[in-house]
C-alpha positions as a Python dict, from the first residue, in 0.01 Angstrom:
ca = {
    (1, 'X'): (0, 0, 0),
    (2, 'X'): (352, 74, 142),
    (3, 'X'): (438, 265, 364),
    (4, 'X'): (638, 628, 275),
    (5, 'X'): (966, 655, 412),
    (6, 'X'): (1126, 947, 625),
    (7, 'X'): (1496, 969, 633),
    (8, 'X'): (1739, 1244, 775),
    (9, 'X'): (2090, 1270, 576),
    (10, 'X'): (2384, 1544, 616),
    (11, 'X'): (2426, 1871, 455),
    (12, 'X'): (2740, 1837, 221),
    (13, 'X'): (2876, 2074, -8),
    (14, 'X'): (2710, 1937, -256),
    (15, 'X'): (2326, 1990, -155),
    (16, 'X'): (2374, 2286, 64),
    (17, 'X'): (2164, 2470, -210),
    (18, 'X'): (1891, 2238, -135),
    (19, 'X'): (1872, 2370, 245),
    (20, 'X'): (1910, 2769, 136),
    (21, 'X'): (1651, 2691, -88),
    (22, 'X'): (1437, 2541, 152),
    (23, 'X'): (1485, 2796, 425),
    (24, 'X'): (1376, 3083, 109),
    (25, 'X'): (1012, 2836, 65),
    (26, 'X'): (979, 2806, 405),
    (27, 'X'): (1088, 3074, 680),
    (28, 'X'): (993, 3490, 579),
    (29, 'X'): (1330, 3549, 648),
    (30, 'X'): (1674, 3555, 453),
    (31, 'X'): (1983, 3391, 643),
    (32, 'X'): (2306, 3490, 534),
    (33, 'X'): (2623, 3333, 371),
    (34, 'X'): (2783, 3267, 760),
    (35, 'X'): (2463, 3019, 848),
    (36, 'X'): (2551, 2800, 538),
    (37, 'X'): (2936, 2808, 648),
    (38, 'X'): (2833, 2727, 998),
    (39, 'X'): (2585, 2483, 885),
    (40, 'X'): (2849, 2253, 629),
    (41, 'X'): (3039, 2227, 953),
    (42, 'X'): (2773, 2152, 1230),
    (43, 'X'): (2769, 1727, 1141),
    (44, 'X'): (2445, 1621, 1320),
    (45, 'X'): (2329, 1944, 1461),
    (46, 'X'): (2214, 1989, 1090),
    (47, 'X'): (2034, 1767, 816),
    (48, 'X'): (1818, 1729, 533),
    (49, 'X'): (1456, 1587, 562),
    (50, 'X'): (1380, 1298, 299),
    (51, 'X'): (1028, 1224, 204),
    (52, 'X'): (1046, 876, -47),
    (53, 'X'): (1430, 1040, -182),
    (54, 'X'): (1265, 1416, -204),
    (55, 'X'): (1416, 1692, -20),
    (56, 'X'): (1147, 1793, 195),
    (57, 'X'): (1243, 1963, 496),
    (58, 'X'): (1590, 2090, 743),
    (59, 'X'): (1647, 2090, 1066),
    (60, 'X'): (1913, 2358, 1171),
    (61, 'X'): (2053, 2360, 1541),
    (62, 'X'): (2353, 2500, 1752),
    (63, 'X'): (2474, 2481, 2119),
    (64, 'X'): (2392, 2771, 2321),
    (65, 'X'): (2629, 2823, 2620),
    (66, 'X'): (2491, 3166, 2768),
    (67, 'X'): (2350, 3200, 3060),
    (68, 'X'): (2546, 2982, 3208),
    (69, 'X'): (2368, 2701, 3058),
    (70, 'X'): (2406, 2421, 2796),
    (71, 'X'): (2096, 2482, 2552),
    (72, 'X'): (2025, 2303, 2205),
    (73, 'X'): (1906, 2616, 2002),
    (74, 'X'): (1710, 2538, 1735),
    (75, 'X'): (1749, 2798, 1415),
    (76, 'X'): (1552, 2653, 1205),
    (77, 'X'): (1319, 2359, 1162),
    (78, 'X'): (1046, 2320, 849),
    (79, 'X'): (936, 2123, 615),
    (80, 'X'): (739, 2243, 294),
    (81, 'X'): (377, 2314, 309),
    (82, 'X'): (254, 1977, 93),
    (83, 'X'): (450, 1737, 331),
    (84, 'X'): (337, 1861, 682),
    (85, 'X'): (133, 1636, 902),
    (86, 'X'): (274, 1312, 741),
    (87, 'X'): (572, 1295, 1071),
    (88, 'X'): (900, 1474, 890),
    (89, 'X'): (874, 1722, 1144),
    (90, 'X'): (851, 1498, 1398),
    (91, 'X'): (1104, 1294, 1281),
    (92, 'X'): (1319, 1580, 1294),
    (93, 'X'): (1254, 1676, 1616),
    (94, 'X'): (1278, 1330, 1753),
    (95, 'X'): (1634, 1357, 1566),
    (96, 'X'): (1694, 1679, 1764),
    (97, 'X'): (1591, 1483, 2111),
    (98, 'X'): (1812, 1223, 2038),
    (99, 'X'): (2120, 1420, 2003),
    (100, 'X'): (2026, 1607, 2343),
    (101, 'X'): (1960, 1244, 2503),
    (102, 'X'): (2297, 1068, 2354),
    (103, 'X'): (2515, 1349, 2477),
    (104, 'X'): (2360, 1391, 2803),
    (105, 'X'): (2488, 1731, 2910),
    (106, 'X'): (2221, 1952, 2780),
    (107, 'X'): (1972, 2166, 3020),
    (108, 'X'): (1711, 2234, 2758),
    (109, 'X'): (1628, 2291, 2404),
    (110, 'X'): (1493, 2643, 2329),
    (111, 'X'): (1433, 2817, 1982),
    (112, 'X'): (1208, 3139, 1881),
    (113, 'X'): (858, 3140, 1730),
    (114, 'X'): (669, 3427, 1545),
    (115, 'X'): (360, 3474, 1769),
    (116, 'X'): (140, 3447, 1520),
    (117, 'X'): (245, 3100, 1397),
    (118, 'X'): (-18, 2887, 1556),
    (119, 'X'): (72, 2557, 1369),
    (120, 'X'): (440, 2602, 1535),
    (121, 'X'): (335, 2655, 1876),
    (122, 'X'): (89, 2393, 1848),
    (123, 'X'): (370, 2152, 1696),
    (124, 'X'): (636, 2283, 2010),
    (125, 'X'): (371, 2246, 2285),
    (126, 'X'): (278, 1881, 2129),
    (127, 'X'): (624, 1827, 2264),
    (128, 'X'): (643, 1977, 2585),
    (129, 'X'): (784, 2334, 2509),
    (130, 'X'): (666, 2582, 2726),
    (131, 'X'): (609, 2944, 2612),
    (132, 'X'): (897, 3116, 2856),
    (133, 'X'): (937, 3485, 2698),
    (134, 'X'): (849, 3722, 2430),
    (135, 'X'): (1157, 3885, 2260),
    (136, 'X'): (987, 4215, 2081),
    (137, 'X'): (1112, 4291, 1740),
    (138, 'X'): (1331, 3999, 1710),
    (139, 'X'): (1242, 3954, 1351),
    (140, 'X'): (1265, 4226, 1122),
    (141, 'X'): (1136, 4341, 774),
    (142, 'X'): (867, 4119, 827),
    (143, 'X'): (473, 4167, 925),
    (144, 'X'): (485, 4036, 1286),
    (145, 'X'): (833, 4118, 1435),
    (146, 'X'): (770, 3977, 1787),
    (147, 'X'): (875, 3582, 1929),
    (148, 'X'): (764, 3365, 2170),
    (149, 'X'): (1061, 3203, 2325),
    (150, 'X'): (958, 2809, 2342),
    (151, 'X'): (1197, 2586, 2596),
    (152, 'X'): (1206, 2219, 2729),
    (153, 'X'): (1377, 2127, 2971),
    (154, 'X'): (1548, 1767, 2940),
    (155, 'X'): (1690, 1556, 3222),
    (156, 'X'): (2089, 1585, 3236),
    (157, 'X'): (2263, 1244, 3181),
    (158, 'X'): (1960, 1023, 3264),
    (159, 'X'): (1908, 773, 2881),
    (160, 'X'): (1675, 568, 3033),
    (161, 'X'): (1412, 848, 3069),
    (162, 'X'): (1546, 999, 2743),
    (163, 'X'): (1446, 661, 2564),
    (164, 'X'): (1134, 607, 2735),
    (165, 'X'): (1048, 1008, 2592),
    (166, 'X'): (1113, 871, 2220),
    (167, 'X'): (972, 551, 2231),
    (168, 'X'): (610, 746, 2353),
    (169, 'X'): (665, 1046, 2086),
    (170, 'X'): (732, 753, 1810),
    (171, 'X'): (400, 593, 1977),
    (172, 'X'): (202, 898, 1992),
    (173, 'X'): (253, 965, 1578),
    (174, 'X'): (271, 624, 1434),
    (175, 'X'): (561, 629, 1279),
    (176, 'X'): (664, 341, 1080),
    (177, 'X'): (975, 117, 1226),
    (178, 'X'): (1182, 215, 918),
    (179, 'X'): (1173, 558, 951),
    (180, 'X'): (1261, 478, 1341),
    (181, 'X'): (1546, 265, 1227),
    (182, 'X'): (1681, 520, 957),
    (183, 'X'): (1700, 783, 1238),
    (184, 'X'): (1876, 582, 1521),
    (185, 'X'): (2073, 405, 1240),
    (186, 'X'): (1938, 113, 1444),
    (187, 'X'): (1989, -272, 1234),
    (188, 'X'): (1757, -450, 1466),
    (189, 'X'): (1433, -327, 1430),
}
């Protein structure tokens, strides 16, 4: 039997469709023309989720600088119903802790979850996000409007640690050493 692969590639304009229709399958709400803009232009802060060469799943991020802080936001971050539990969103989210880890100047990653989204919070907490607000009526025209605000704090400049906090999440959900190598872009594995 072999073993499915998980790979992570850009958003160009010429599968940008593929992410606004995967945000419309996944997520209750609509995001407008300026996320799509924002999102040709973000380079790794945004990309596709590959499942054995099927779209599957997007991760969409941003830096945050209020607060005086430097947050990772995540906007968005799903994968279609008939590929969860098989590590894409892991994947992605390792993805997302890399980027925090190689540029080392990030205080946390924070994003907003419905509060009645129990596989999401599970998924977050899995991770070490911690529940550190409720925003009410964040969402709207939907059923339930409020968010949990979900954060992590990551260690500022310190790769060693940031490694060590991969290597145990790639550990932890067995993923295969080609999907590790396709998201590090790593030759040696």
């Amino acid at each position: 039997m072999s073993r499915s692969l998980i790979e992570l590639g850009e958003v160009t304009p010429h599968n940008i469709k593929l992410l606004k229709k995967l945000n419309t399958v996944i997520f209750p709400i609509t995001y407008g023309d300026k996320f799509y803009v924002d999102a040709l232009h973000a380079g790794d802060l945004v990309k596709l989720a590959y499942y054995n060469d099927i779209v599957v799943g997007a991760v969409c991020c941003r830096v945050d600088t209020t607060e005086n802080k430097r947050r990772l936001y995540i906007m968005t971050m799903g994968c279609l119903l008939p590929y969860r539990r098989l590590g894409i969103g892991t994947a992605m989210f390792l993805h997302v802790l890399n980027y925090v880890g190689k540029d080392g100047d990030f205080d946390s990653i924070f994003l907003h979850v419905q509060v009645n989204n129990d596989g999401a919070l599970k998924f977050y907490k899995k991770f070490g996000f911690e529940i550190v607000g409720t925003q009410k009526d964040y969402y709207k025209d939907i059923e339930s409007t409020d968010a949990f605000i979900l954060e992590k704090t990551v260690a500022r400049g310190n790769m060693l640690i940031h490694l060590m906090k991969i290597i145990d999440q790639i550990q932890k959900n067995h993923l295969p050493a080609s999907t590790v190598q396709s998201l590090f872009q790593l030759d040696y594995i």
